[in-house]
C-alpha positions as CSV (number, residue, x, y, z in Angstrom):
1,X,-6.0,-2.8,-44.1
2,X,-4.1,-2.1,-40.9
3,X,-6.0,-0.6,-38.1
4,X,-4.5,3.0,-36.6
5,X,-2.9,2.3,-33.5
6,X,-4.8,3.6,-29.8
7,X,-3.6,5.0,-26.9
8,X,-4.7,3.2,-24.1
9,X,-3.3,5.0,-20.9
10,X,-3.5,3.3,-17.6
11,X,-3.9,5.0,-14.4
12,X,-2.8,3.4,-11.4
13,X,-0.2,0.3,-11.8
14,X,0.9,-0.4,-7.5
15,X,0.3,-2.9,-5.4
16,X,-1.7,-2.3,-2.2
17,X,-1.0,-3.3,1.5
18,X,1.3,-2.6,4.3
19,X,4.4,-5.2,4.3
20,X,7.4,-5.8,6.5
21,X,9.3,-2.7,4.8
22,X,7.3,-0.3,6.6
23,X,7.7,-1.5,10.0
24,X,11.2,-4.0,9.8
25,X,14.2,-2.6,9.1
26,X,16.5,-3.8,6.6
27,X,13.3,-4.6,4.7
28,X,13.0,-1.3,3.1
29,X,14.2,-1.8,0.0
30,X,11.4,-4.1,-0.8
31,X,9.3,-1.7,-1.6
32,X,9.7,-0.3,-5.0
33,X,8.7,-2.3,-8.0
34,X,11.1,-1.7,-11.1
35,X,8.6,-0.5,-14.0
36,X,11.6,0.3,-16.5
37,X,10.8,-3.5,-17.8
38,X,7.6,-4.2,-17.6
39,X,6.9,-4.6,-20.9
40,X,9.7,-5.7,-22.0
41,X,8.0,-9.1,-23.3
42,X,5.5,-7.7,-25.2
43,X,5.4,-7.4,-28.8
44,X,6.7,-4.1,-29.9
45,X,7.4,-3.0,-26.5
46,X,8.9,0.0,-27.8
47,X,5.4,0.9,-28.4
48,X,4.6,1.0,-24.5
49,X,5.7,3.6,-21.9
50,X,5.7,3.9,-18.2
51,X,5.4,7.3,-16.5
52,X,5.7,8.1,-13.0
53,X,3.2,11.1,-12.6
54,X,0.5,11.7,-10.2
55,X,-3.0,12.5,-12.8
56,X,-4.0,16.3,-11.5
57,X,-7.2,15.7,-13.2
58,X,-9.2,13.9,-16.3
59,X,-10.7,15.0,-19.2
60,X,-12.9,13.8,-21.8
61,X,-9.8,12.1,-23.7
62,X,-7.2,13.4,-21.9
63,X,-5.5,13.1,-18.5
64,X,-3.7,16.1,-16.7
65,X,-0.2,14.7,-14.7
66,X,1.3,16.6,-12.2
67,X,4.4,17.0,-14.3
68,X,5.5,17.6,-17.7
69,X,5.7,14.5,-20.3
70,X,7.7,15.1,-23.3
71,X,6.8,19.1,-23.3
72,X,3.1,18.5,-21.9
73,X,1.8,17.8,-18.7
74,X,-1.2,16.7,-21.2
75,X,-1.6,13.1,-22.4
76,X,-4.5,12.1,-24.4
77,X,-6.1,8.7,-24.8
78,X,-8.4,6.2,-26.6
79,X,-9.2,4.1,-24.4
80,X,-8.3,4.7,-20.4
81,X,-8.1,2.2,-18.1
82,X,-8.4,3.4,-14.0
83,X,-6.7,0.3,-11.4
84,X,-6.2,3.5,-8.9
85,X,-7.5,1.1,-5.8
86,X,-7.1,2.4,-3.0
87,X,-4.2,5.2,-0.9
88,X,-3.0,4.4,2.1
89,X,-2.4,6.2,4.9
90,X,1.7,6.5,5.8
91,X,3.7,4.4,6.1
92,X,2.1,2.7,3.1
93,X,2.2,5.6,0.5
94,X,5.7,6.9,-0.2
95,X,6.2,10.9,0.0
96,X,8.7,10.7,-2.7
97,X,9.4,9.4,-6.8
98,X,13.0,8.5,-6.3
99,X,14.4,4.8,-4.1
100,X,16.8,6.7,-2.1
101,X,14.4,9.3,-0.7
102,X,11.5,7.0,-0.2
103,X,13.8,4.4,1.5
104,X,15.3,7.4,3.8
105,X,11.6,7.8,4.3
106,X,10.7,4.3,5.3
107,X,14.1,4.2,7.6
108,X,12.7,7.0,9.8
109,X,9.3,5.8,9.8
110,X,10.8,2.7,11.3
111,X,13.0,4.4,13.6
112,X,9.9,6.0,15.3
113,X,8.7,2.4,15.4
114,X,11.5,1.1,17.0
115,X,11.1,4.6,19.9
116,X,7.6,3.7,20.5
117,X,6.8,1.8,23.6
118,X,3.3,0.8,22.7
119,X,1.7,0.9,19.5
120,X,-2.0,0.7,18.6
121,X,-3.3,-0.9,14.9
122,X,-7.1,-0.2,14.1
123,X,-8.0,-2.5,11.7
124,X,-8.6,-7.0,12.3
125,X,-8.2,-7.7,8.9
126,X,-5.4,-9.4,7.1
127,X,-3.0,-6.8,7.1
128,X,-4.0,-5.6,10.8
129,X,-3.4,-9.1,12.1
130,X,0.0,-9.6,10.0
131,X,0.9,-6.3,11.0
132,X,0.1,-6.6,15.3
133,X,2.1,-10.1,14.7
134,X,4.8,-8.9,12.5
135,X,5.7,-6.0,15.3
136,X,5.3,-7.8,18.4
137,X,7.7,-10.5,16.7
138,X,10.5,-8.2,16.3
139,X,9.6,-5.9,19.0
140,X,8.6,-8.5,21.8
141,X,9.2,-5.8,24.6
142,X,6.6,-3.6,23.0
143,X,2.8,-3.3,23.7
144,X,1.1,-4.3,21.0
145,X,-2.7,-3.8,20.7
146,X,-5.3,-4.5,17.6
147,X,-8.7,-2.8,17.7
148,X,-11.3,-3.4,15.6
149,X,-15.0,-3.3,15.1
150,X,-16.0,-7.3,15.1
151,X,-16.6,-10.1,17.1
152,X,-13.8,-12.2,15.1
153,X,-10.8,-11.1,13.5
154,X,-10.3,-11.4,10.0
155,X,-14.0,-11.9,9.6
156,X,-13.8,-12.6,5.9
157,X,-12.4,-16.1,6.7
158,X,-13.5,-19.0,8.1
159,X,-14.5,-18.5,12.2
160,X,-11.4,-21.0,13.3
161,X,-9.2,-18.8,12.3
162,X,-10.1,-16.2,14.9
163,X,-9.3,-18.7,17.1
164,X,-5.9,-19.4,15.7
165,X,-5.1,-16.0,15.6
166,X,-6.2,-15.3,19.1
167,X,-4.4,-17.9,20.4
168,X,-1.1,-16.7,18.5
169,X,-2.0,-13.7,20.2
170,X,-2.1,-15.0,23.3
171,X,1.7,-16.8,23.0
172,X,3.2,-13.6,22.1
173,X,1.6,-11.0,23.8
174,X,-0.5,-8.8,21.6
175,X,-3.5,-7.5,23.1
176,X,-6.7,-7.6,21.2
177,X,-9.7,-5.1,21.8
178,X,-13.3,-6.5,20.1
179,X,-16.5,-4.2,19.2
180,X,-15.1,-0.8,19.3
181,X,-16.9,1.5,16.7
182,X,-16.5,5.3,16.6
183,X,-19.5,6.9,17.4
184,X,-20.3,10.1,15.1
185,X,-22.8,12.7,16.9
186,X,-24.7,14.8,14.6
């Protein structure tokens, strides 16, 4: 006997970071992912759908877009699956749905880039560190300086490579600020 199918909606589906697009320009274009195929190897892919929504709200079995969905801004579910992660702060979260106007948006985020004479990243992880690099590459004439809260950068890794990257630092200019931690007065 054949089981009834479920609807198993998915909420979330990006990747997360900050890459060259925000910052480089030319690069822009690089960030949108093309869902329209994404399942297109998958048995019956008919089956699956992609929808580009933002979910207002959940409900027991349902989930609440921020847009109508074939008459219903209402999609119920079986199963749900939540890969939300994380949002970033702009650059890295686009303001619009459609290429064109996020890519207009990315091209004057970069132009304020490119007007800035110094530029401060808070943050020494990974994407701090490719980002302090990535600018100060393209932009040699600008200050460049990374704050963050630890003794080493990237302090998930190995030790040594604080001292690569602070010596990469070093050759091309970028400043590096250790052990600075908001203080919160109650």
């Amino acid at each position: 006997m054949l089981q009834p199918l479920k609807n198993v909606v998915i909420l979330g589906g990006s990747y997360v970071g900050l890459p060259r697009f925000s910052v480089v320009p030319k690069h822009e274009h690089k960030a949108f992912i093309p869902y329209s195929a994404a399942f297109a190897g998958s048995p019956n892919s008919s089956r699956h759908q992609v929808i580009q929504a933002r979910a207002n709200s959940l409900r027991r079995n349902s989930v609440v877009l921020d847009r109508d969905w074939q008459g219903s801004a209402e999609i119920s579910y079986d199963y749900l699956v939540v890969t939300t992660g994380t949002e970033l702060p702009a650059p890295g979260t686009m303001q619009h749905d459609d290429k064109s106007s996020s890519v207009q948006y990315l091209r004057s985020y970069q132009e304020s880039v490119i007007k800035a004479s110094s530029i401060v990243i808070v943050g020494g992880g990974a994407v701090g560190v490719q980002m302090a690099t990535d600018l100060k590459e393209f932009y040699p004439d600008k200050e460049i300086t990374l704050v963050h809260s630890r003794e080493h950068l990237m302090p998930l890794y190995h030790s040594k490579l604080d001292e690569i990257v602070k010596s990469r630092f070093s050759e091309l200019g970028v400043k590096s600020v250790d052990y600075i931690m908001p203080v919160v007065q109650c």
